[in-house]
N, CA, C and O atoms as CSV, one atom per row, in Angstrom:
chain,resi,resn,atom,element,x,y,z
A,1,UNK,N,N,54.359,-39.126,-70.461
A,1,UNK,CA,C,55.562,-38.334,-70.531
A,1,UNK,C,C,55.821,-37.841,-71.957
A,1,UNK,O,O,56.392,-36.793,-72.256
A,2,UNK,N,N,55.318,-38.749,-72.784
A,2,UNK,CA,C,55.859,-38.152,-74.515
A,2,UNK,C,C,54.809,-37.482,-74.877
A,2,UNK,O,O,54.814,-36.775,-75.885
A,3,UNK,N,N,53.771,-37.623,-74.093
A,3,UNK,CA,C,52.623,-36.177,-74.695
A,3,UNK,C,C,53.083,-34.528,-74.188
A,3,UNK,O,O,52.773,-33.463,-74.722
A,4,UNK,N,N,53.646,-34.692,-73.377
A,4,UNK,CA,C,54.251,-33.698,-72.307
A,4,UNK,C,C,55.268,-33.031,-73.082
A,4,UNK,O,O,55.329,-31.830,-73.344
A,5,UNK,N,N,56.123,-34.030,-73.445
A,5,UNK,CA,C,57.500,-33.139,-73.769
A,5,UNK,C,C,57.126,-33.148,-75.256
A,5,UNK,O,O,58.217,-33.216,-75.822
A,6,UNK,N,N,56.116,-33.115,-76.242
A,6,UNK,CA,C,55.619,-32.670,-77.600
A,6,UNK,C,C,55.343,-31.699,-77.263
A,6,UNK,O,O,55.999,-30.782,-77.758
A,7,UNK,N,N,54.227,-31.314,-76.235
A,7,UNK,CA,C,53.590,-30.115,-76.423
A,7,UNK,C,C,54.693,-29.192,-75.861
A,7,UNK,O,O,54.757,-28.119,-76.462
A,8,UNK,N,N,55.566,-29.347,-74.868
A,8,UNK,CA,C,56.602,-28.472,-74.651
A,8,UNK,C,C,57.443,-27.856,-75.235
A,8,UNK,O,O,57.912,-26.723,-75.126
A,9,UNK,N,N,57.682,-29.086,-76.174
A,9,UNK,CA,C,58.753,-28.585,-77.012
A,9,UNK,C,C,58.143,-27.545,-78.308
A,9,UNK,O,O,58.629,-26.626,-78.968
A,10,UNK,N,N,56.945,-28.176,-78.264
A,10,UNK,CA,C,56.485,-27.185,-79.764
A,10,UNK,C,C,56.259,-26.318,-79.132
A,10,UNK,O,O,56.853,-25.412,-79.716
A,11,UNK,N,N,55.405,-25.551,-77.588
A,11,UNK,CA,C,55.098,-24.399,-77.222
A,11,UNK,C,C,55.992,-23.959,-77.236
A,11,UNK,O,O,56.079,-22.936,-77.917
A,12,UNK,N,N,56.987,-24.356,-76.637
A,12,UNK,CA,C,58.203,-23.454,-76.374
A,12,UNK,C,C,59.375,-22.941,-77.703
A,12,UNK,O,O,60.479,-22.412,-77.575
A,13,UNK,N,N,58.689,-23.305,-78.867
A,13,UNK,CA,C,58.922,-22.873,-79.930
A,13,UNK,C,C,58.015,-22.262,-80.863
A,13,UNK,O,O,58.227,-22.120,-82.067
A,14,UNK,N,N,56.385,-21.702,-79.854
A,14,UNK,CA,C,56.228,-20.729,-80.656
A,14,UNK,C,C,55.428,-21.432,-82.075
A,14,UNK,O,O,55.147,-20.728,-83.045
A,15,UNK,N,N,55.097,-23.022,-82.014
A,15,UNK,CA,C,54.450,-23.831,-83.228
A,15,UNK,C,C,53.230,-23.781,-82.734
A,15,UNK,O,O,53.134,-23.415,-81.563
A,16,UNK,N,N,52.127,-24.092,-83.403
A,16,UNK,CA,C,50.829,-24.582,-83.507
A,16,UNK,C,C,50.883,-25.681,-83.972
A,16,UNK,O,O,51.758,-25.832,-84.825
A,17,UNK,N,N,50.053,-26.829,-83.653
A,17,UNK,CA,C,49.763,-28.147,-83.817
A,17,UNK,C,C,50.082,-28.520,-85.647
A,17,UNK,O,O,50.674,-29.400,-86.272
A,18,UNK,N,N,49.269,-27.230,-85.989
A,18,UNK,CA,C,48.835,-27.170,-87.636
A,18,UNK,C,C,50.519,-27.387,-88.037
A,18,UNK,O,O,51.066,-28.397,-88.481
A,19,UNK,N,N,51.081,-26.108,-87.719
A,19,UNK,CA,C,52.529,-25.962,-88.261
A,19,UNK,C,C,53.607,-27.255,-88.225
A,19,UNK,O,O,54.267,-27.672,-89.177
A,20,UNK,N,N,53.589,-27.808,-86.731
A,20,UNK,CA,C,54.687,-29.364,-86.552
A,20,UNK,C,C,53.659,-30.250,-87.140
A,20,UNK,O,O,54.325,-30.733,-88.055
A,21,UNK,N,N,52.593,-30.743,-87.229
A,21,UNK,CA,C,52.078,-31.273,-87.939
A,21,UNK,C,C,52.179,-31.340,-89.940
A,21,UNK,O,O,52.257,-32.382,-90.590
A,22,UNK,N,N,52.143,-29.794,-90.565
A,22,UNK,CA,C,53.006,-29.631,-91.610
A,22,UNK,C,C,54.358,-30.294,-91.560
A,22,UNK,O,O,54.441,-31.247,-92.335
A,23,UNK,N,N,55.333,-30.063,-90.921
A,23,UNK,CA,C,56.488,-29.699,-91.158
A,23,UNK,C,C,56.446,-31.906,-90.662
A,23,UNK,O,O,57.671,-32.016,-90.704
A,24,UNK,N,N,56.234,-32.546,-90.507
A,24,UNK,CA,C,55.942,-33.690,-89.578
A,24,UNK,C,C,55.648,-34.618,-90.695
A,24,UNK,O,O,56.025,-35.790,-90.680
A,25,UNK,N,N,54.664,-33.846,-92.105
A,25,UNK,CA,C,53.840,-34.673,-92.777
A,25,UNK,C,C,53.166,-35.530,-92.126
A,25,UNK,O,O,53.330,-36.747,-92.218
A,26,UNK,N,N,52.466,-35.048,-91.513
A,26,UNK,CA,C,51.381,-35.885,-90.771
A,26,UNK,C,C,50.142,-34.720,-90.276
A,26,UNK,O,O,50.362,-33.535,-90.526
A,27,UNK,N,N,48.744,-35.144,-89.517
A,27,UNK,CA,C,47.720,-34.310,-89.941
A,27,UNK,C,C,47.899,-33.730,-88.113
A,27,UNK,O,O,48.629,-34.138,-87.210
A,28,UNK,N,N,46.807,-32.573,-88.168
A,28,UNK,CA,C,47.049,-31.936,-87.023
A,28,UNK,C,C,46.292,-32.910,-86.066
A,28,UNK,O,O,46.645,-33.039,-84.893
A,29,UNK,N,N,45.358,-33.515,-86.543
A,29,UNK,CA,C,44.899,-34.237,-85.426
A,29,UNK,C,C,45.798,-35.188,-84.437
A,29,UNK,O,O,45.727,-35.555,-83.263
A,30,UNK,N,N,46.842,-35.425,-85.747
A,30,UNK,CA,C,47.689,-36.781,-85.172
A,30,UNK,C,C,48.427,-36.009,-83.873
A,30,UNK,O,O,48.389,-36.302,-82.678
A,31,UNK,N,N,49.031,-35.043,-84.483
A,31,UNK,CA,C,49.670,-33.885,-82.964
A,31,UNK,C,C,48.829,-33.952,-82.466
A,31,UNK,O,O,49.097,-35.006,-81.889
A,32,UNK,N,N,47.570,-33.627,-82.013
A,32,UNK,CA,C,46.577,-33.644,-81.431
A,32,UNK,C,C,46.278,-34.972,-80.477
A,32,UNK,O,O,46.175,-34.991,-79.250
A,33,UNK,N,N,46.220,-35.572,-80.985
A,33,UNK,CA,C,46.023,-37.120,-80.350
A,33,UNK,C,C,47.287,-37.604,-79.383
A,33,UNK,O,O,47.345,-38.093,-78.254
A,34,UNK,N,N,48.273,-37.226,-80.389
A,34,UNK,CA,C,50.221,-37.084,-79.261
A,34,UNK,C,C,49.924,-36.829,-77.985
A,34,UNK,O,O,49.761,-37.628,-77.063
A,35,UNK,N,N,49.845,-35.291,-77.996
A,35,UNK,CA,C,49.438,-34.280,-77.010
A,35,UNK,C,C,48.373,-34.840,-76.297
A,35,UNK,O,O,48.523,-34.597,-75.100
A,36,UNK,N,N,47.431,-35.440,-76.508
A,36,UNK,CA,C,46.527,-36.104,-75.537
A,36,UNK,C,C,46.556,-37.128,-75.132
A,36,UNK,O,O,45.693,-37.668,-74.440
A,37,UNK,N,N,47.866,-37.697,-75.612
A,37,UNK,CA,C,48.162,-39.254,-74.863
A,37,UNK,C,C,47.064,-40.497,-75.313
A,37,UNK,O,O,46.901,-41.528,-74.661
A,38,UNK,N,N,46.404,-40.173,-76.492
A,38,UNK,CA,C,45.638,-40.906,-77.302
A,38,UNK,C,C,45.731,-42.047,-78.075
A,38,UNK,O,O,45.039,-43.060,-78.181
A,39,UNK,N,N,46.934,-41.575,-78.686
A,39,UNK,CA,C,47.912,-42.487,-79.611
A,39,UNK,C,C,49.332,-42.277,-79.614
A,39,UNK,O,O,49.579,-41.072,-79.564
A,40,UNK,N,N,50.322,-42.975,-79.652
A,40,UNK,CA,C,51.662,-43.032,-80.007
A,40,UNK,C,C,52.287,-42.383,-81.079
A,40,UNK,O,O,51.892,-43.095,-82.002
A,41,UNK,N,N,52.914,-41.616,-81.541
A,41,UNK,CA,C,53.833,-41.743,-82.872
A,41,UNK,C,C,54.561,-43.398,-83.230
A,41,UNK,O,O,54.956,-44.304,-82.496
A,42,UNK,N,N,54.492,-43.232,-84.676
A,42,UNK,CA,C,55.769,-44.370,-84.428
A,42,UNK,C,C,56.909,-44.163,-84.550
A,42,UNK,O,O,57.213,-42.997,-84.804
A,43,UNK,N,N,58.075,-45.238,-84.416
A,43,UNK,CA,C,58.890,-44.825,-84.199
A,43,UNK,C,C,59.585,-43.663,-85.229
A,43,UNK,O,O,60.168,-42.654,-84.830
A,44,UNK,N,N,59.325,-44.159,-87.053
A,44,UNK,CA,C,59.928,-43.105,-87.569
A,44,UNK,C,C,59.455,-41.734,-87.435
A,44,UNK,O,O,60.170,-40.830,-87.868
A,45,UNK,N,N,58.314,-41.465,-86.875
A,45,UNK,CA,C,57.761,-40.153,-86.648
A,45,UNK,C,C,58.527,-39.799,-85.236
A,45,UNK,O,O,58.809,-38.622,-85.009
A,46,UNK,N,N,58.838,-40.758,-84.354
A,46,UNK,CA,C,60.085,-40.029,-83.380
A,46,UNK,C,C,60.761,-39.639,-83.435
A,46,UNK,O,O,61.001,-38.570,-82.873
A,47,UNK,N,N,61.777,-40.487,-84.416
A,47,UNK,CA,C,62.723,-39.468,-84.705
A,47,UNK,C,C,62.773,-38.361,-85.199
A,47,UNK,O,O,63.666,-37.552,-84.942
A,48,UNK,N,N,61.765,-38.145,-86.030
A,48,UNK,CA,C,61.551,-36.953,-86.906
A,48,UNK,C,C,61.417,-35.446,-85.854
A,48,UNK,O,O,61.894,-34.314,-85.931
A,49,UNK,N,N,60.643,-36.046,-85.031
A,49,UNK,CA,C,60.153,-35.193,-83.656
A,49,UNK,C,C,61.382,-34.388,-83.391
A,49,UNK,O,O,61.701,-33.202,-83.477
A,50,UNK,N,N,62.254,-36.130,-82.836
A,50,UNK,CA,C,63.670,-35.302,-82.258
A,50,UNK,C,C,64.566,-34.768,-83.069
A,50,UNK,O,O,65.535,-34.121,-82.671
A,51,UNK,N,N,64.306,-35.001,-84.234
A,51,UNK,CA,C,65.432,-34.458,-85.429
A,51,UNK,C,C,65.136,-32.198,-85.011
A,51,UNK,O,O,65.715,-31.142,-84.754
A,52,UNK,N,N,63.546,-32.980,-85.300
A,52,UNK,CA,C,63.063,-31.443,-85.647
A,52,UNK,C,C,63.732,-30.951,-84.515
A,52,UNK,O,O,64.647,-30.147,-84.692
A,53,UNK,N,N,63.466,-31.256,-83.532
A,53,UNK,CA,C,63.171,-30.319,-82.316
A,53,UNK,C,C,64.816,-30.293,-81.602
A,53,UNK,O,O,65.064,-29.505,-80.689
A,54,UNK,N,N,65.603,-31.007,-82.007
A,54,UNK,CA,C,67.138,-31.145,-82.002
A,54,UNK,C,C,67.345,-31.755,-80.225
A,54,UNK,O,O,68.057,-31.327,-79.317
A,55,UNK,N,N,66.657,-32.574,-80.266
A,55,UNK,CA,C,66.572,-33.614,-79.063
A,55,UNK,C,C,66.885,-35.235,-79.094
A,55,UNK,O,O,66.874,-35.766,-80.205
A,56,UNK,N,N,67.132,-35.954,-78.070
A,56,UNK,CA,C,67.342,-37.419,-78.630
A,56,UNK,C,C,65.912,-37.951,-78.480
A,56,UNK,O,O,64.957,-37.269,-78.110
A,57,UNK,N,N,65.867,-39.645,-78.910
A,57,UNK,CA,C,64.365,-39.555,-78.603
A,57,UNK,C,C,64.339,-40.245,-77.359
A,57,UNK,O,O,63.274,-40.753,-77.007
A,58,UNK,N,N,65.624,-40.368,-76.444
A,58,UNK,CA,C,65.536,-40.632,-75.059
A,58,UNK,C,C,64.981,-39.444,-74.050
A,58,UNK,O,O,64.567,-39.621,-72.904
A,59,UNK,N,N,65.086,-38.068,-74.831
A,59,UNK,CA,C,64.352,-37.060,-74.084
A,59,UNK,C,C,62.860,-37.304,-74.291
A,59,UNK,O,O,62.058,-37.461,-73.370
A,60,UNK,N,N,62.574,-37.319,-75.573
A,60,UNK,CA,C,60.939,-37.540,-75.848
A,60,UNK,C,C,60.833,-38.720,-74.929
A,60,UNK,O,O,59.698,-38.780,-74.455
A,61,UNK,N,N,61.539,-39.577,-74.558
A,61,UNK,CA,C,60.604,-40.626,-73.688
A,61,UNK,C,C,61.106,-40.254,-72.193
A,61,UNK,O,O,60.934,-41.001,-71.230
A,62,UNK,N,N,61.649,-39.193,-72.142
A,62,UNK,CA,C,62.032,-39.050,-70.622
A,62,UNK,C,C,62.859,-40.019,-69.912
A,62,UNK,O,O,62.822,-40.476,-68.770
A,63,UNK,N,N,63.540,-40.180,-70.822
A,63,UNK,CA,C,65.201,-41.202,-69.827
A,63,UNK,C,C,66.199,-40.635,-70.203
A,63,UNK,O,O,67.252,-41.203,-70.496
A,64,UNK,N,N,65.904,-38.943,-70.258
A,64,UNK,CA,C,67.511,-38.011,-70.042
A,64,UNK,C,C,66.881,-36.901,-69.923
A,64,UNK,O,O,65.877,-36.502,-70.513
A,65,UNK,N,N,67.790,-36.208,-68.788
A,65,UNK,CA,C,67.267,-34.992,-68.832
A,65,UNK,C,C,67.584,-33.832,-69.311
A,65,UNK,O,O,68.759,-33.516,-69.492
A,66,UNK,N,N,66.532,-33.010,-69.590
A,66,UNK,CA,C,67.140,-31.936,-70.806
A,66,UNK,C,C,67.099,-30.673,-70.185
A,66,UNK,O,O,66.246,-30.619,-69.299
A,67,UNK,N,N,67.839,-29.486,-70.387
A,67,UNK,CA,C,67.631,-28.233,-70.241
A,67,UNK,C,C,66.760,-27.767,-71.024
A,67,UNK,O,O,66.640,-28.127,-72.195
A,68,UNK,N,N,66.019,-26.866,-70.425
A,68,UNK,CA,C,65.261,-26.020,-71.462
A,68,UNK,C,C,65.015,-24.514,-70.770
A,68,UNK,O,O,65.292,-24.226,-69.605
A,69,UNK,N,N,64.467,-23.685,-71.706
A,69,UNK,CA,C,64.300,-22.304,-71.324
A,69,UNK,C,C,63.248,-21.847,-71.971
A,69,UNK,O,O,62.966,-21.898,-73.169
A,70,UNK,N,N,62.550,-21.280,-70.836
A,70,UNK,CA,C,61.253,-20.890,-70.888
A,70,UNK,C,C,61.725,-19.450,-72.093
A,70,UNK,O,O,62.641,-18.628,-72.103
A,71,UNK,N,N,60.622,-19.717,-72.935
A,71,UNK,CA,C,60.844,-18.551,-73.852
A,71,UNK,C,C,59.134,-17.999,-74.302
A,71,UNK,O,O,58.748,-17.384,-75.296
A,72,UNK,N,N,58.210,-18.639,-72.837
A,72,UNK,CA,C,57.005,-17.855,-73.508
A,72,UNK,C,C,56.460,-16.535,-73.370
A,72,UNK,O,O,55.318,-16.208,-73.695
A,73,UNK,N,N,57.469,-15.686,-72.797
A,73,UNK,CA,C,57.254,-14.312,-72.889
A,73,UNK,C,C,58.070,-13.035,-74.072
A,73,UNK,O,O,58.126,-11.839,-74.357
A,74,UNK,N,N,58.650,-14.584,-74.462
A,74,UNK,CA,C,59.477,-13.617,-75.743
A,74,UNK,C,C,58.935,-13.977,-77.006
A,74,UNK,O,O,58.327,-15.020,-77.249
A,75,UNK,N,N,59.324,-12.569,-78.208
A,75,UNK,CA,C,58.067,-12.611,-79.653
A,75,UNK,C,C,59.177,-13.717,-80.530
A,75,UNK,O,O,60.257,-14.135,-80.114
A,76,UNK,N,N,58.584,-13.985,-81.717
A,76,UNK,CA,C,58.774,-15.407,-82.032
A,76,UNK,C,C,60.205,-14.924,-82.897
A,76,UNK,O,O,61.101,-15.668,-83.295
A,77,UNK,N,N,60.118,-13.664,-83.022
A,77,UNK,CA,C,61.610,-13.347,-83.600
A,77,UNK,C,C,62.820,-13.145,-82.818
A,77,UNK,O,O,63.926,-12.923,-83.310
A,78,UNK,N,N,62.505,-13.252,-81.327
A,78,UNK,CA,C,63.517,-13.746,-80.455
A,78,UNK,C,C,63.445,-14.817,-79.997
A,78,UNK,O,O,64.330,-15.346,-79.324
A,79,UNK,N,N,62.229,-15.374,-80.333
A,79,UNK,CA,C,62.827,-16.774,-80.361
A,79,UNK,C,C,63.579,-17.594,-81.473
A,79,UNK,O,O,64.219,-18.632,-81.303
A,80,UNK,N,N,63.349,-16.858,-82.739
A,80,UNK,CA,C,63.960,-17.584,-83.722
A,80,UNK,C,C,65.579,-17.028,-83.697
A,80,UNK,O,O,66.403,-17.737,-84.274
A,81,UNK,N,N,65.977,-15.959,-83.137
A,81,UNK,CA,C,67.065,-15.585,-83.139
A,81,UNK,C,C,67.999,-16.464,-82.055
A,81,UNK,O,O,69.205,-16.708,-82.085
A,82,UNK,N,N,66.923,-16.858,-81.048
A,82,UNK,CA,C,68.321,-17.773,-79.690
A,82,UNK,C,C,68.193,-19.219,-80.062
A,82,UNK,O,O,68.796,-20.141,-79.512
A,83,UNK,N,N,67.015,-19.357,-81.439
A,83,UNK,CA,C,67.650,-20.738,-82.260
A,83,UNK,C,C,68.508,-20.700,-82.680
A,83,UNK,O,O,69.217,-21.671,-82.418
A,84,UNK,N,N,69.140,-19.606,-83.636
A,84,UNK,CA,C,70.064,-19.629,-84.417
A,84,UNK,C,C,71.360,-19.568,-83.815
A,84,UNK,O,O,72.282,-20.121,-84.414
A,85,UNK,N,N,71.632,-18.867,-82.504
A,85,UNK,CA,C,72.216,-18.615,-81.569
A,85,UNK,C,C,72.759,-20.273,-80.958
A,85,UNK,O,O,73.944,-20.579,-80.822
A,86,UNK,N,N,71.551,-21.211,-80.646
A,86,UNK,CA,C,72.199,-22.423,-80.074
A,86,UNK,C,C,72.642,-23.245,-81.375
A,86,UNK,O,O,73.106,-24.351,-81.097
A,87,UNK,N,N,72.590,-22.901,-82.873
A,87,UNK,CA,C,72.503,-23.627,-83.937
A,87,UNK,C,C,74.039,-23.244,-83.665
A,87,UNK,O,O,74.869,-24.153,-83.637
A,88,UNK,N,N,74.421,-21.934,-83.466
A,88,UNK,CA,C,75.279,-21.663,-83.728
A,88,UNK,C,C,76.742,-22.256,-82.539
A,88,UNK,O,O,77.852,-22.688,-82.850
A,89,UNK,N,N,76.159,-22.046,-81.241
A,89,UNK,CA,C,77.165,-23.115,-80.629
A,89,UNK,C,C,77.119,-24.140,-80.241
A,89,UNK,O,O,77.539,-24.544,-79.157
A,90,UNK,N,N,76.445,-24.895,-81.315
A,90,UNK,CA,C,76.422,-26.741,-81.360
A,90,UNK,C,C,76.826,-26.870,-82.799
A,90,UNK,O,O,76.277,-27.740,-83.475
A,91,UNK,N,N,77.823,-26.009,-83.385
A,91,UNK,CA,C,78.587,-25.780,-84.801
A,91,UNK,C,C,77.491,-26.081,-86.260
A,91,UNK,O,O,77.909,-26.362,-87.383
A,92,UNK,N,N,76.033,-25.929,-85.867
A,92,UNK,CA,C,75.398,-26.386,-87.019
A,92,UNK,C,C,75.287,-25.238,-88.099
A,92,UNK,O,O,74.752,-25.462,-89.185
């Protein structure tokens, strides 16, 4: 389930492994290995996950359920715009 909702959450934002892996400080393989249910994060790399990705890390383990919206037919500057959009009504 937590390989699942990594790769979801980063597709559906339009990341490459390389990029959440940057932004993660950690190497692409390690996303890599996530995503393949290979190895675990630990825990402080969970949170980091859910920080990034503005989730709890009860979603990353799948004991809440989350809305989401398919955004893989839109270019990454509408997607960065209906980030700013939910940044904006969750008062961040």
């Amino acid at each position: 389930m937590l390989h699942e909702q990594i790769r979801c959450l980063r597709t559906a934002r339009g990341m490459t492994q390389v990029e959440l892996a940057h932004r993660l400080g950690v190497s692409k393989q390690s996303v890599s290995n996530w995503e393949s249910n290979n190895i675990q994060p630990s825990i402080e790399l969970l949170e980091k996950i859910a920080d990034l990705f503005g989730v709890t890390t009860d979603h990353l383990l799948g004991r809440e359920a989350l809305r989401t919206l398919d955004v893989s037919d839109l270019t990454p500057q509408q997607i960065a715009h209906l980030q700013l959009l939910v940044e904006d009504l969750r008062g961040g």
